[in-house]
N, C-alpha and C positions, 0 to 999 in steps of 0.2 A: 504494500500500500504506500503509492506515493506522499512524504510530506507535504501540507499544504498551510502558508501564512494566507490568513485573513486581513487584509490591511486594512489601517484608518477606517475602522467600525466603529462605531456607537456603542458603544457596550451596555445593555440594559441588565445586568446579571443574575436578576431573580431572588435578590433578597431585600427588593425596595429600595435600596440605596441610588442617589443618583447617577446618571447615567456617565460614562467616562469615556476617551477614543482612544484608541488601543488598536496595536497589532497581535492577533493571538493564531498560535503556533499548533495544528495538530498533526498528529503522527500516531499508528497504528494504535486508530479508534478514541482517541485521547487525547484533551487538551493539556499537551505538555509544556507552552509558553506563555505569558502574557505579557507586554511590553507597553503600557502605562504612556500616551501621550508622545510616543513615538518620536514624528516627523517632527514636532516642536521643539523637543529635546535634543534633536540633533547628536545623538548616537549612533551605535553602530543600530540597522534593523535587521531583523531576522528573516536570514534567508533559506528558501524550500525549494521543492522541484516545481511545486504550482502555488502561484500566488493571486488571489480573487481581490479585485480594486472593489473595496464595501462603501465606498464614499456613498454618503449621503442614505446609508442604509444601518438600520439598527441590528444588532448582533444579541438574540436573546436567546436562552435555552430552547432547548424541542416542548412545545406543551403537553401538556397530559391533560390527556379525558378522564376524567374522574369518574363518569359514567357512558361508558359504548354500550351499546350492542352487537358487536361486529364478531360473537363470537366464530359463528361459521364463514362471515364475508373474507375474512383472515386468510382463510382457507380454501374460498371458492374465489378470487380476486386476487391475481399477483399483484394487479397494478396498484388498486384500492385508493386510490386520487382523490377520495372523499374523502377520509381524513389525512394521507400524506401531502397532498395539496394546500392545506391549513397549518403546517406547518407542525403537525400534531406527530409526536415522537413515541410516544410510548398511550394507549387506551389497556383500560380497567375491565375485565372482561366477568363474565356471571353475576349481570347484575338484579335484582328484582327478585331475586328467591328464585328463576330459574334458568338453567343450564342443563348443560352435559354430558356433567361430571358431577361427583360420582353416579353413575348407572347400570343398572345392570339390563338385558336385554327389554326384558316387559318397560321397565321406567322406560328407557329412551325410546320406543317406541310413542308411550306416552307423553312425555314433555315434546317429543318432535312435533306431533299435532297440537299439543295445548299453545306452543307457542310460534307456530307457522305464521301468524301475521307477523314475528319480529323477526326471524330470521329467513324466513321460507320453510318449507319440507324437509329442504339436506337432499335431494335427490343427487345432487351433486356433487356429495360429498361422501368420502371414504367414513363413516365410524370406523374405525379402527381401536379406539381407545372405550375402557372403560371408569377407568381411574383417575383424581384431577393430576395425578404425575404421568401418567400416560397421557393424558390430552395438551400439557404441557411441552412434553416429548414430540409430540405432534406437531404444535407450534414452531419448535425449533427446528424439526425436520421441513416443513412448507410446504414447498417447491421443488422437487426432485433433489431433496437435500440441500435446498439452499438458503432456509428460511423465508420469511415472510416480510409484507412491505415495511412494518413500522414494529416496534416492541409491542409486548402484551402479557400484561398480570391478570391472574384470578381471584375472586371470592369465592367461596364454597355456596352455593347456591341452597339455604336452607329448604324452600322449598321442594326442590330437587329430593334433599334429604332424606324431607319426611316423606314422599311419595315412594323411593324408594325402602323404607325402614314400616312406615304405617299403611302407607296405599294415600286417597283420596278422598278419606270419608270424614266428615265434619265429627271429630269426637278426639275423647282425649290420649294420647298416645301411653301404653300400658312402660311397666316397670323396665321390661326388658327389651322395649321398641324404644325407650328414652337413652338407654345405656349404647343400644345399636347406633341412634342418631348421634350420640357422645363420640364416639369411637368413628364415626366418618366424618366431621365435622375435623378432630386429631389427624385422622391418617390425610385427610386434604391439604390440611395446615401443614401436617410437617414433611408432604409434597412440594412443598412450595406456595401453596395458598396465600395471599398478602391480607387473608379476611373474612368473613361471611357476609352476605346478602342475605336480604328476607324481602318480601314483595306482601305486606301484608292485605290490600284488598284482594290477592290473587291467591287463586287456589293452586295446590294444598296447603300452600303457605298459610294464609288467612285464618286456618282453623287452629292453628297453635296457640295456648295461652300463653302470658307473659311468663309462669314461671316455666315453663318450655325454654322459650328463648334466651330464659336469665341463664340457663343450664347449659344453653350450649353456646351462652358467652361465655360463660364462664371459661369453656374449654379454647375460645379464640386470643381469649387475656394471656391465658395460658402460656400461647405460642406466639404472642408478641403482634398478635395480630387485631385486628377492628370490626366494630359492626357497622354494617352499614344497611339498616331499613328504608323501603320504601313505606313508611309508618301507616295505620289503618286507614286514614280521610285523612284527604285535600281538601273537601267541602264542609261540611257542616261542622264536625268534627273535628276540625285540622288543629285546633290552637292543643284541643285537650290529647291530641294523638302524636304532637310532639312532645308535648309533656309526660307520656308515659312511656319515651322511647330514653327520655333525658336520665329520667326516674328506673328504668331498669336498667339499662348501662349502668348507672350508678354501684344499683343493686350489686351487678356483675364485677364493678371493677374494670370494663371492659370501656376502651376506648371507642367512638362513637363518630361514624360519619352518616348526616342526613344526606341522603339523596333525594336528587330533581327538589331543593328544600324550595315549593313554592304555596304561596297562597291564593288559592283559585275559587270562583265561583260568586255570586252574589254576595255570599254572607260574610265574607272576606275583602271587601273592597277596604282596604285602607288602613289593614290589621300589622302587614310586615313592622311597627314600633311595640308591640306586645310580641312576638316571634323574638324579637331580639333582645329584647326588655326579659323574657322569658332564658334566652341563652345567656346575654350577660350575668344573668344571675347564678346560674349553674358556674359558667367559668370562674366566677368571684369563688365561686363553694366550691372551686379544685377540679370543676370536672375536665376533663381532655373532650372536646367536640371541634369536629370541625363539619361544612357543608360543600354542596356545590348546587349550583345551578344553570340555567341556558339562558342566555339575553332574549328570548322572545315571549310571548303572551299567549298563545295557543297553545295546548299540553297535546302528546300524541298517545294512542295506545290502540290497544285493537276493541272489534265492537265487541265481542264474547266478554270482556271483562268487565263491562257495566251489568253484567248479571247478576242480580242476588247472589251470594254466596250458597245458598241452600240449592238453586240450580245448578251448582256447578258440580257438588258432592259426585265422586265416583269418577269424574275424569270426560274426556273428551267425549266419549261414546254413550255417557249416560246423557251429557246435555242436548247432544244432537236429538236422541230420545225423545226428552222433555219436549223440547220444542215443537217436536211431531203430535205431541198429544194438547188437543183444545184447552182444556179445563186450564193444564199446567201453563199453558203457555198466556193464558189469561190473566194468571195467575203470576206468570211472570210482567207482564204488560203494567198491574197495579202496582205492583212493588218500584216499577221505572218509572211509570208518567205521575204517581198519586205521593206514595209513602217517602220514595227515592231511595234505591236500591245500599246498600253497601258495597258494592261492585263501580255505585258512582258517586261514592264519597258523602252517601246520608243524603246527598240533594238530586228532588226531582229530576228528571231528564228535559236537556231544553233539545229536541229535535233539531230546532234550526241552529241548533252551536255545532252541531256534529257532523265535520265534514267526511266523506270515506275518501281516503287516499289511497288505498291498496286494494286489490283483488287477487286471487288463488286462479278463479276459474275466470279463462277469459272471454267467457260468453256474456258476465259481468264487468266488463271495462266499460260499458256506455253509465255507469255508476258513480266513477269515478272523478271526481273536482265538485259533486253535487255535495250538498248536505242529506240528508236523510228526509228532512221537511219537503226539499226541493223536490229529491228523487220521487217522494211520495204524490206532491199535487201534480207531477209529470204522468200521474198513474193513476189517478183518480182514487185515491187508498188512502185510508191511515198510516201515519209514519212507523206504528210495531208492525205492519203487515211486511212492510215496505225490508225494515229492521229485520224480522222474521226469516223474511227469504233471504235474504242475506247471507244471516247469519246457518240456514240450512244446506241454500245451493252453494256456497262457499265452503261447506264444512269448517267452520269456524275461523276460516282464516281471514278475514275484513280487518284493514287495517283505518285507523280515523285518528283526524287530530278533532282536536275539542277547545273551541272556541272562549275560553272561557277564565280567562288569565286580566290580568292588571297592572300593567306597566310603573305605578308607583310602587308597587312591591315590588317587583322585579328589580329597580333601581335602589330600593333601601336593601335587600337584600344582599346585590352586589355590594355594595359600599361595607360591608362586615368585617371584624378584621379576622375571620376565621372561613369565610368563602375562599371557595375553588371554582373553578371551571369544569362541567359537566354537558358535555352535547345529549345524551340522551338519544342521540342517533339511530332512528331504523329507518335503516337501508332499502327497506323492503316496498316496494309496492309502484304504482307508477308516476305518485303524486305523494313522495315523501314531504316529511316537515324539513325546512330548510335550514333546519338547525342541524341535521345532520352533516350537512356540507359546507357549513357556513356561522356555525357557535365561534369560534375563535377569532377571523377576521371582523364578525360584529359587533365581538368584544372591542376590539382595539380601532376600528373604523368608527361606529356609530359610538359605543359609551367612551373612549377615552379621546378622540380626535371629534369628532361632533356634539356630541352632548357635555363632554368634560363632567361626567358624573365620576370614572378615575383617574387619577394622571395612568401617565404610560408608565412609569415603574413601580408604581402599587397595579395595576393591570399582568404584567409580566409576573411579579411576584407571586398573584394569584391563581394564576393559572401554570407556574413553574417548582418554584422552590418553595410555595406551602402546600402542592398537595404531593410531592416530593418528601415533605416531612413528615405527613400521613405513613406516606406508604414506606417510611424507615428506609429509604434509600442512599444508601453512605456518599454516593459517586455519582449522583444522577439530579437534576435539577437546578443547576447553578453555571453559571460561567466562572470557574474556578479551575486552577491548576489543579492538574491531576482525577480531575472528572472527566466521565466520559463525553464523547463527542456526540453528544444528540443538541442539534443545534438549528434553528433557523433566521435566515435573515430577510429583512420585513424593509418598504420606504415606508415608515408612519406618515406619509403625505399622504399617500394613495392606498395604501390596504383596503380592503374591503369585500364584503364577502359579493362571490357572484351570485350564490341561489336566492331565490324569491318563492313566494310562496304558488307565482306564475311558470317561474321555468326552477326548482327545488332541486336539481342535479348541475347547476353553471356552477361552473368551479372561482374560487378566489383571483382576488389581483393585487399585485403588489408584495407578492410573496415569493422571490426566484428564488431563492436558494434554501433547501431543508437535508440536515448529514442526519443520517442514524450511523452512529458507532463508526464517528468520522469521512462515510460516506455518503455522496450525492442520492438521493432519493429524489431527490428535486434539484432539476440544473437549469437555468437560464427559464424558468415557468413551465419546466416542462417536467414530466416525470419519466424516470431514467427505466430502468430495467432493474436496477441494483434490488436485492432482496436481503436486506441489511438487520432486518430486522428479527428479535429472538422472544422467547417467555424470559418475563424480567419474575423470579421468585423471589421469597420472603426471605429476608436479612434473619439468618437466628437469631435467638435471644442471647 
């Protein structure tokens, strides 16, 4: 691997401090010089075989997704231009309580259909693995042995867990299914795991008590690792659902990251000063939390999971079921338009917030860019009829963003000093959320160069070397001697994300140069061939 200096860059380094111009030095995979002010100084500079003119271009660490989806895209996608294009170096993989590890054959069967709107089917893709160190192993094999486009950590996907230890059945898990969950939640961890996930409105997740989960943080504390909930409600519920995720970390001992940490829906417009008011208080009393979230206002998921939880009991093939029978499905209908489901955070269903962005089957693509209200008066029908078919001729796999976010929260949120950067990204469907392709340039385009809600080195910081210090990474997240080479460089004149919520696959601007492990992933805007990329595991204790 040829040496290569970086000249007269901007230095934004990821620990907030002001930004400085610098020549920095890498050499196989590793920032091995930094040379402070250079040309001004009139020294010797430091010379390489290849040297990149960064003028008027800022030099900040590679970001991290604090929350992907790209478990299988990883895998089906050498090129993966969605997030290496952003400049994004390293994504957090098994998020939401479910994955693909650990499993054994029945599970993965299972979770492949439960969660076919986030990643697709897998038709595409080798299972080869059953274990999160084998699916790890995967990772780092790729590409015909050559690895894959960008790094990639895992959670232990609780959910997952319990389907595989208890099944999917709404009840509580017996003495020696709680020991079995103990013991894969450990053998994940000390795979390399950097953590657990939980997806509590989603099933089987959602049916676990808190003292469940205090049990198998308990086990993640253990191994030096975090919890990270998708907590019970966004809507009705949400102030009281963070509060009891603050509250059982606690219990645990176990260190605590909120994911997608947003406040959505009506009953929440203007709440993010009690959210935080709520965390600084925990931090004052010692607790370790940190979050993330995605600069936009529209939340994504698929439609199957504003289900009641009670429809969901037993798995994929019980609900398809349900929904074929009247009474149930009527039955599902009140609990959405009347009571509002726990599948959609305690509040009623507003039809016309509900856009569908994805389809499975493609005799259903004339569906797609519509909301559900829309698709409905197109049809002369009620929007559950509308929902209904959907959700049956697709076999569960409809994917929708949900209209239903608030732009001051979203900006008090960011401004925290314990926020990270989370895209939340699924990939899947033909009208994804543009946050998938476009969380990080929005960051730094719209909130730190247009709105100045952050400067640009508390922005970099957030999305580099504080969730860098979540994930206990010794050598990763900082522009520092002796760290690795994951790196991109940015003009903060022009960044900007390309996708919209019109064309949600346009790639970024203003983003030419992104190294994984001191190589080009991204040369001159374009994305290289290079497959640089490895499973980044858990730092022991």
């Amino acid at each position: 691997m040829d040496q290569l200096v970086i000249r007269d860059a901007d230095v934004v380094d990821g620990t907030g401090a002001p930004s400085y111009r610098a020549d920095v030095v890498v050499d196989r995979g590793g920032i091995v010089s930094i040379v402070k002010e250079a040309a001004a100084a009139g020294c010797q500079r430091p010379r390489a075989t290849r040297e990149l003119d960064a003028e008027g271009l800022v030099l900040s660490p590679g970001f991290i997704d604090m929350h992907a989806h790209s478990d299988l895209a990883l895998l089906r996608d050498p090129d993966h231009s969605a997030k290496a294009a952003q400049g994004v170096t390293l994504e957090i993989l098994g998020q939401d309580g479910l994955s693909y590890a650990p499993v054994d054959d029945r599970t993965l069967e299972e979770v492949r259909r439960a969660i076919t709107g986030w990643n697709g089917y897998g038709d595409d893709v080798d299972f080869t693995w059953r274990s999160v160190g084998e699916y790890l192993d995967r990772l780092d094999h790729g590409f015909d042995g050559e690895g894959i486009a960008v790094n990639a950590a895992y959670l232990v996907p609780q959910g997952t867990v319990r389907a595989l230890a208890v099944g999917w059945e709404d009840r509580a898990a017996g003495p020696e299914e709680l020991d079995r969950m103990r013991r894969l939640v450990a053998e994940g961890m000390e795979q390399g795991a950097v953590g657990m996930s939980s997806g509590l409105t989603y099933t089987p997740g959602m049916y676990a008590p808190d003292t469940e989960l205090t049990e198998l943080c308990r086990v993640v504390a253990a191994h030096g690792g975090y919890y990270c909930p998708h907590h019970r409600s966004y809507g009705a519920g949400a102030l009281r659902a963070y509060e009891e995720m603050v509250a059982l970390a606690r219990e645990a001992g176990c260190p605590l990251h909120l994911a997608h940490a947003t406040l959505n829906f009506g009953p929440n417009r203007d709440r993010a000063p009690e959210l935080l008011a709520l965390l600084d208080d925990a931090l004052a009393a010692g607790a370790d939390i940190t979050l993330d979230s995605y600069p936009y206002t529209p939340g994504c998921t698929t439609l199957v999971a504003l289900l009641p939880s009670w429809a969901s009991v037993g798995g994929p093939a019980e609900i398809l079921g349900r929904l074929t029978d009247e009474d149930t499905a009527e039955r599902i209908r009140r609990h959405l338009e009347l009571t509002g489901s726990d599948g959609c955070h305690g509040v009623p269903v507003e039809w016309g917030t509900i856009e569908i962005s994805g389809v499975t089957e493609p005799s259903l693509a004339g569906y797609v860019g519509r909301t559900i209200r829309e698709a409905a008066n197109a049809r002369g029908e009620a929007p559950w009829t509308t929902a209904r078919r959907l959700l049956t001729e697709d076999r569960l796999g409809t994917t929708i963003m949900q209209h239903v976010g608030h732009e001051e929260n979203v900006r008090a949120i960011m401004r925290h000093r314990v926020h990270t950067g989370g895209s939340d990204g699924i990939l899947q469907g033909t009208k994804p959320h543009p946050r998938a392709y476009g969380t990080f340039p929005q960051y730094l385009g719209r909130y730190v160069r247009e709105l100045g809600v952050l400067s640009l080195e508390e922005c970099v910081a957030h999305l580099t070397g504080r969730p860098a210090a979540r994930l206990r990474l010794p050598d990763r997240g900082l522009v520092r001697e002796g760290y690795r080479a994951d790196l991109v460089l940015f003009d903060p004149a022009t960044v900007a994300p390309g996708a919209t919520f019109e064309r949600p696959r346009a790639l970024p601007t203003g983003i030419p140069y992104v190294l994984v492990d001191g190589r080009f992933v991204v040369e001159d805007g374009r994305r290289t061939d290079v497959l640089a990329g490895r499973a980044v595991r858990r730092t022991p204790v």
